[in-house]
C-alpha positions in Angstrom: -25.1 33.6 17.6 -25.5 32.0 13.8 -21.5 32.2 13.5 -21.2 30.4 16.7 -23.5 27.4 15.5 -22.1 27.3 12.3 -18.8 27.0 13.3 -20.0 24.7 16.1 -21.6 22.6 13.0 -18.6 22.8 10.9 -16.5 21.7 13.9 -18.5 18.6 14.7 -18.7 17.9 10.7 -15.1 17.7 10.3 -14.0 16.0 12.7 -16.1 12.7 12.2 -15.3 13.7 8.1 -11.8 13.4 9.1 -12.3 10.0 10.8 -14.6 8.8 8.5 -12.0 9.4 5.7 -9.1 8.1 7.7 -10.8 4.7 8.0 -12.3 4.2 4.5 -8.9 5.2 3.3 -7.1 2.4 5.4 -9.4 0.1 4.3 -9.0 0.8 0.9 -5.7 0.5 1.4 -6.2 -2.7 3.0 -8.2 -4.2 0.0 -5.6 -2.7 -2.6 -3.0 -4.4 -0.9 -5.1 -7.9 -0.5 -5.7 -7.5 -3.9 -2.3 -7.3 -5.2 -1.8 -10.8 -3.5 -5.7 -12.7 -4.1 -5.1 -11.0 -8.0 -7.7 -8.7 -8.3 -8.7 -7.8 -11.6 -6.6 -4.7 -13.3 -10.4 -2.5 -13.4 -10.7 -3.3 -9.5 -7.4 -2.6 -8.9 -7.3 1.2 -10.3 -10.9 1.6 -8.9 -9.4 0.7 -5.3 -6.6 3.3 -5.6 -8.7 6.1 -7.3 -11.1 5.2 -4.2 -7.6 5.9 -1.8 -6.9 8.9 -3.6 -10.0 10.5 -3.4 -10.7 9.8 0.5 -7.1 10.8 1.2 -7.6 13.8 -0.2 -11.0 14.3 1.6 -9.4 13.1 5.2 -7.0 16.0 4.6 -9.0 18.7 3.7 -11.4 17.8 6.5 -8.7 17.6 8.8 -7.0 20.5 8.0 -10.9 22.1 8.3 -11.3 20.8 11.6 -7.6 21.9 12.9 -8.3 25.5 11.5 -12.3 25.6 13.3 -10.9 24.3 16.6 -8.2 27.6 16.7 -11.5 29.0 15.3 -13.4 28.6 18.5 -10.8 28.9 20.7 -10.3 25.8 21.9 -7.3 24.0 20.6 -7.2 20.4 22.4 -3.9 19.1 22.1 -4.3 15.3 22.0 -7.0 15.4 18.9 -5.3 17.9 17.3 -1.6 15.7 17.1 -4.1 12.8 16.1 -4.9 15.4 13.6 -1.9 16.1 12.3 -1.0 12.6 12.3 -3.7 11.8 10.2 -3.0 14.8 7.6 0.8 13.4 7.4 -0.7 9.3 7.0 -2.6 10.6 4.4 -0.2 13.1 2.6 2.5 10.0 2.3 0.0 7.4 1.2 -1.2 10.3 -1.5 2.6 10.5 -2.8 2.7 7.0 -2.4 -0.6 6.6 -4.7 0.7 9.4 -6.9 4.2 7.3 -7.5 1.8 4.5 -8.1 -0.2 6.0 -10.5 2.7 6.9 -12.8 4.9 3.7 -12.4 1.5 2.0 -13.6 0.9 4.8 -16.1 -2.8 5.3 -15.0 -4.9 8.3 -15.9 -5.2 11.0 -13.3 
């Protein structure tokens, strides 16, 4: 009975991790890029995309936590689960994008 509310637990943790991440990651995103054009200051401007980075990375992990509890469980729903991957792809390309970023601007890691 423990497994089932721990997995139960992790299941409802990840998936409001996962949409948590996704949305403080498009905002960051959204700053960085209204930054570029208001002239944000160089320091706010790395902050903003090691702030992207790191909640991209979060959103997928917690994504690919929540995809991997739900098979778990046995309950696979389709329509969160391709909003799933969806959100694991968003946030794969925007951390390449961040990563080509990162080097054209020869930041630390």
């Amino acid at each position: 009975m423990k497994k089932s509310f721990f997995l139960e637990s992790l299941y409802w943790l990840a998936g409001r991790m996962a949409v948590f991440c996704f949305v403080l990651s498009a905002l960051a995103l959204v700053l960085y890029l209204l930054g570029n054009f208001q002239e944000f200051l160089d320091a706010t401007q790395i902050l903003l995309l090691t702030l992207l980075r790191l909640t991209l990375l979060a959103g997928i992990l917690s994504a690919l936590t929540y995809a991997a509890v739900s098979f778990a469980l046995g309950r696979p729903r389709a329509g969160r689960l391709v909003l799933c991957f969806l959100s694991i792809a968003y946030s794969g390309a925007l951390l390449l994008v961040t990563g080509f970023l990162s080097a054209w601007f020869q930041l630390p890691n």
